[in-house]
C-alpha positions in Angstrom: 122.4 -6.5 137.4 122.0 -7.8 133.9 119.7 -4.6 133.0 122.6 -2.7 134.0 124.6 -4.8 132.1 122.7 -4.5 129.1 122.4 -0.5 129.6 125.7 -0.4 129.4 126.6 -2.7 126.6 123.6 -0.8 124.5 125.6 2.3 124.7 128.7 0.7 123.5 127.2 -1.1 120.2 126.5 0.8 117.2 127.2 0.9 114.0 130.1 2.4 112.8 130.9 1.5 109.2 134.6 0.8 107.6 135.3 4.4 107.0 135.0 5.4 110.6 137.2 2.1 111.9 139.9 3.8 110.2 139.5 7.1 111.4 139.1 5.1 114.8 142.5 3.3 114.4 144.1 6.4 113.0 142.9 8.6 115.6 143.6 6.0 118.7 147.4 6.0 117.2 148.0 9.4 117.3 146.4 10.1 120.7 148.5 7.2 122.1 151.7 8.4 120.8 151.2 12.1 121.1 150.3 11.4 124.8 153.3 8.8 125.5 155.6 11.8 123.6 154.1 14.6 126.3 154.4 11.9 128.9 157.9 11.2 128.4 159.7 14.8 128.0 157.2 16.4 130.9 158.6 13.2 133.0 161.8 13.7 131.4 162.5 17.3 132.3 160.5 17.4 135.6 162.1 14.0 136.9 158.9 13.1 138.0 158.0 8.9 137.0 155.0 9.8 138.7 154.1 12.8 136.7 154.6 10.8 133.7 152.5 8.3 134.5 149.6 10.2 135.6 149.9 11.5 132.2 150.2 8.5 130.0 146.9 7.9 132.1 144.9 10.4 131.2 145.7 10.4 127.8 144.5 6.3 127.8 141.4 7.4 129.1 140.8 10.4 126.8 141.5 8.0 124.1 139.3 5.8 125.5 137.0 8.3 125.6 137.4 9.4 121.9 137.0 6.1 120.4 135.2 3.5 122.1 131.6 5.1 121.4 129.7 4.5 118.6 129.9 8.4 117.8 128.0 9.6 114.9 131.2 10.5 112.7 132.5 7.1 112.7 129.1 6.3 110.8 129.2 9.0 108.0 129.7 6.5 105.0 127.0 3.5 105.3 127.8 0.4 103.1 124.5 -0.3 101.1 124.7 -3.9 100.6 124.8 -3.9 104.7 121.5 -2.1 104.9 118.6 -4.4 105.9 116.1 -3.1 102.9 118.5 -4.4 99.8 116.7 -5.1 96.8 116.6 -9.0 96.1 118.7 -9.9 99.5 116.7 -11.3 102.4 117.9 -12.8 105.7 116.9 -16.0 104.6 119.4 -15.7 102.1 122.4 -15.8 103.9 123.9 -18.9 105.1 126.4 -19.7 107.3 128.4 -22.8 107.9 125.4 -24.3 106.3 122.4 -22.7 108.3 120.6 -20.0 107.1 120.5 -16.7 109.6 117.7 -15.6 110.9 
């Protein structure tokens, strides 16, 4: 179970640098409210709580879906003073509430 676990939680990590958390936020915003907009005037006109639920649904999950991985274009601008090989910066060298990291 914890390889699973693992597997799983692999898949989900990855770097994704300051650039991409804003196109993250920006995009998960506009999916959520274009989706609750469709949701409430196909509910709306139908009369149907049930069709707008089911919709607000699968927009969540295809937002979900959009931003959760670690895709490649949330990575496209790298910080270099975040890369392990800088110049004059070793691990040793950072400390943290008084212990150096490892």
């Amino acid at each position: 179970m914890d390889n699973l676990i693992s597997q799983v939680q692999d898949a989900f990590e990855g770097p994704i640098d300051f650039e991409g958390q804003r196109i993250a936020e920006l995009l998960c915003t506009l999916l959520l409210s274009v989706t609750a907009a469709v949701a409430f005037v196909v509910g709306y006109l139908e009369q149907d709580i049930y069709l707008t639920l089911w919709i607000g649904l699968a927009g969540s999950v295809m937002t979900v879906l959009a931003v959760v991985p670690p895709w490649p274009a949330f990575n496209q601008h790298p910080e270099h003073w975040l890369r392990s090989g800088t110049p004059g910066m070793s691990k040793a060298d950072i400390v943290v509430a008084g212990k150096k990291v490892q």
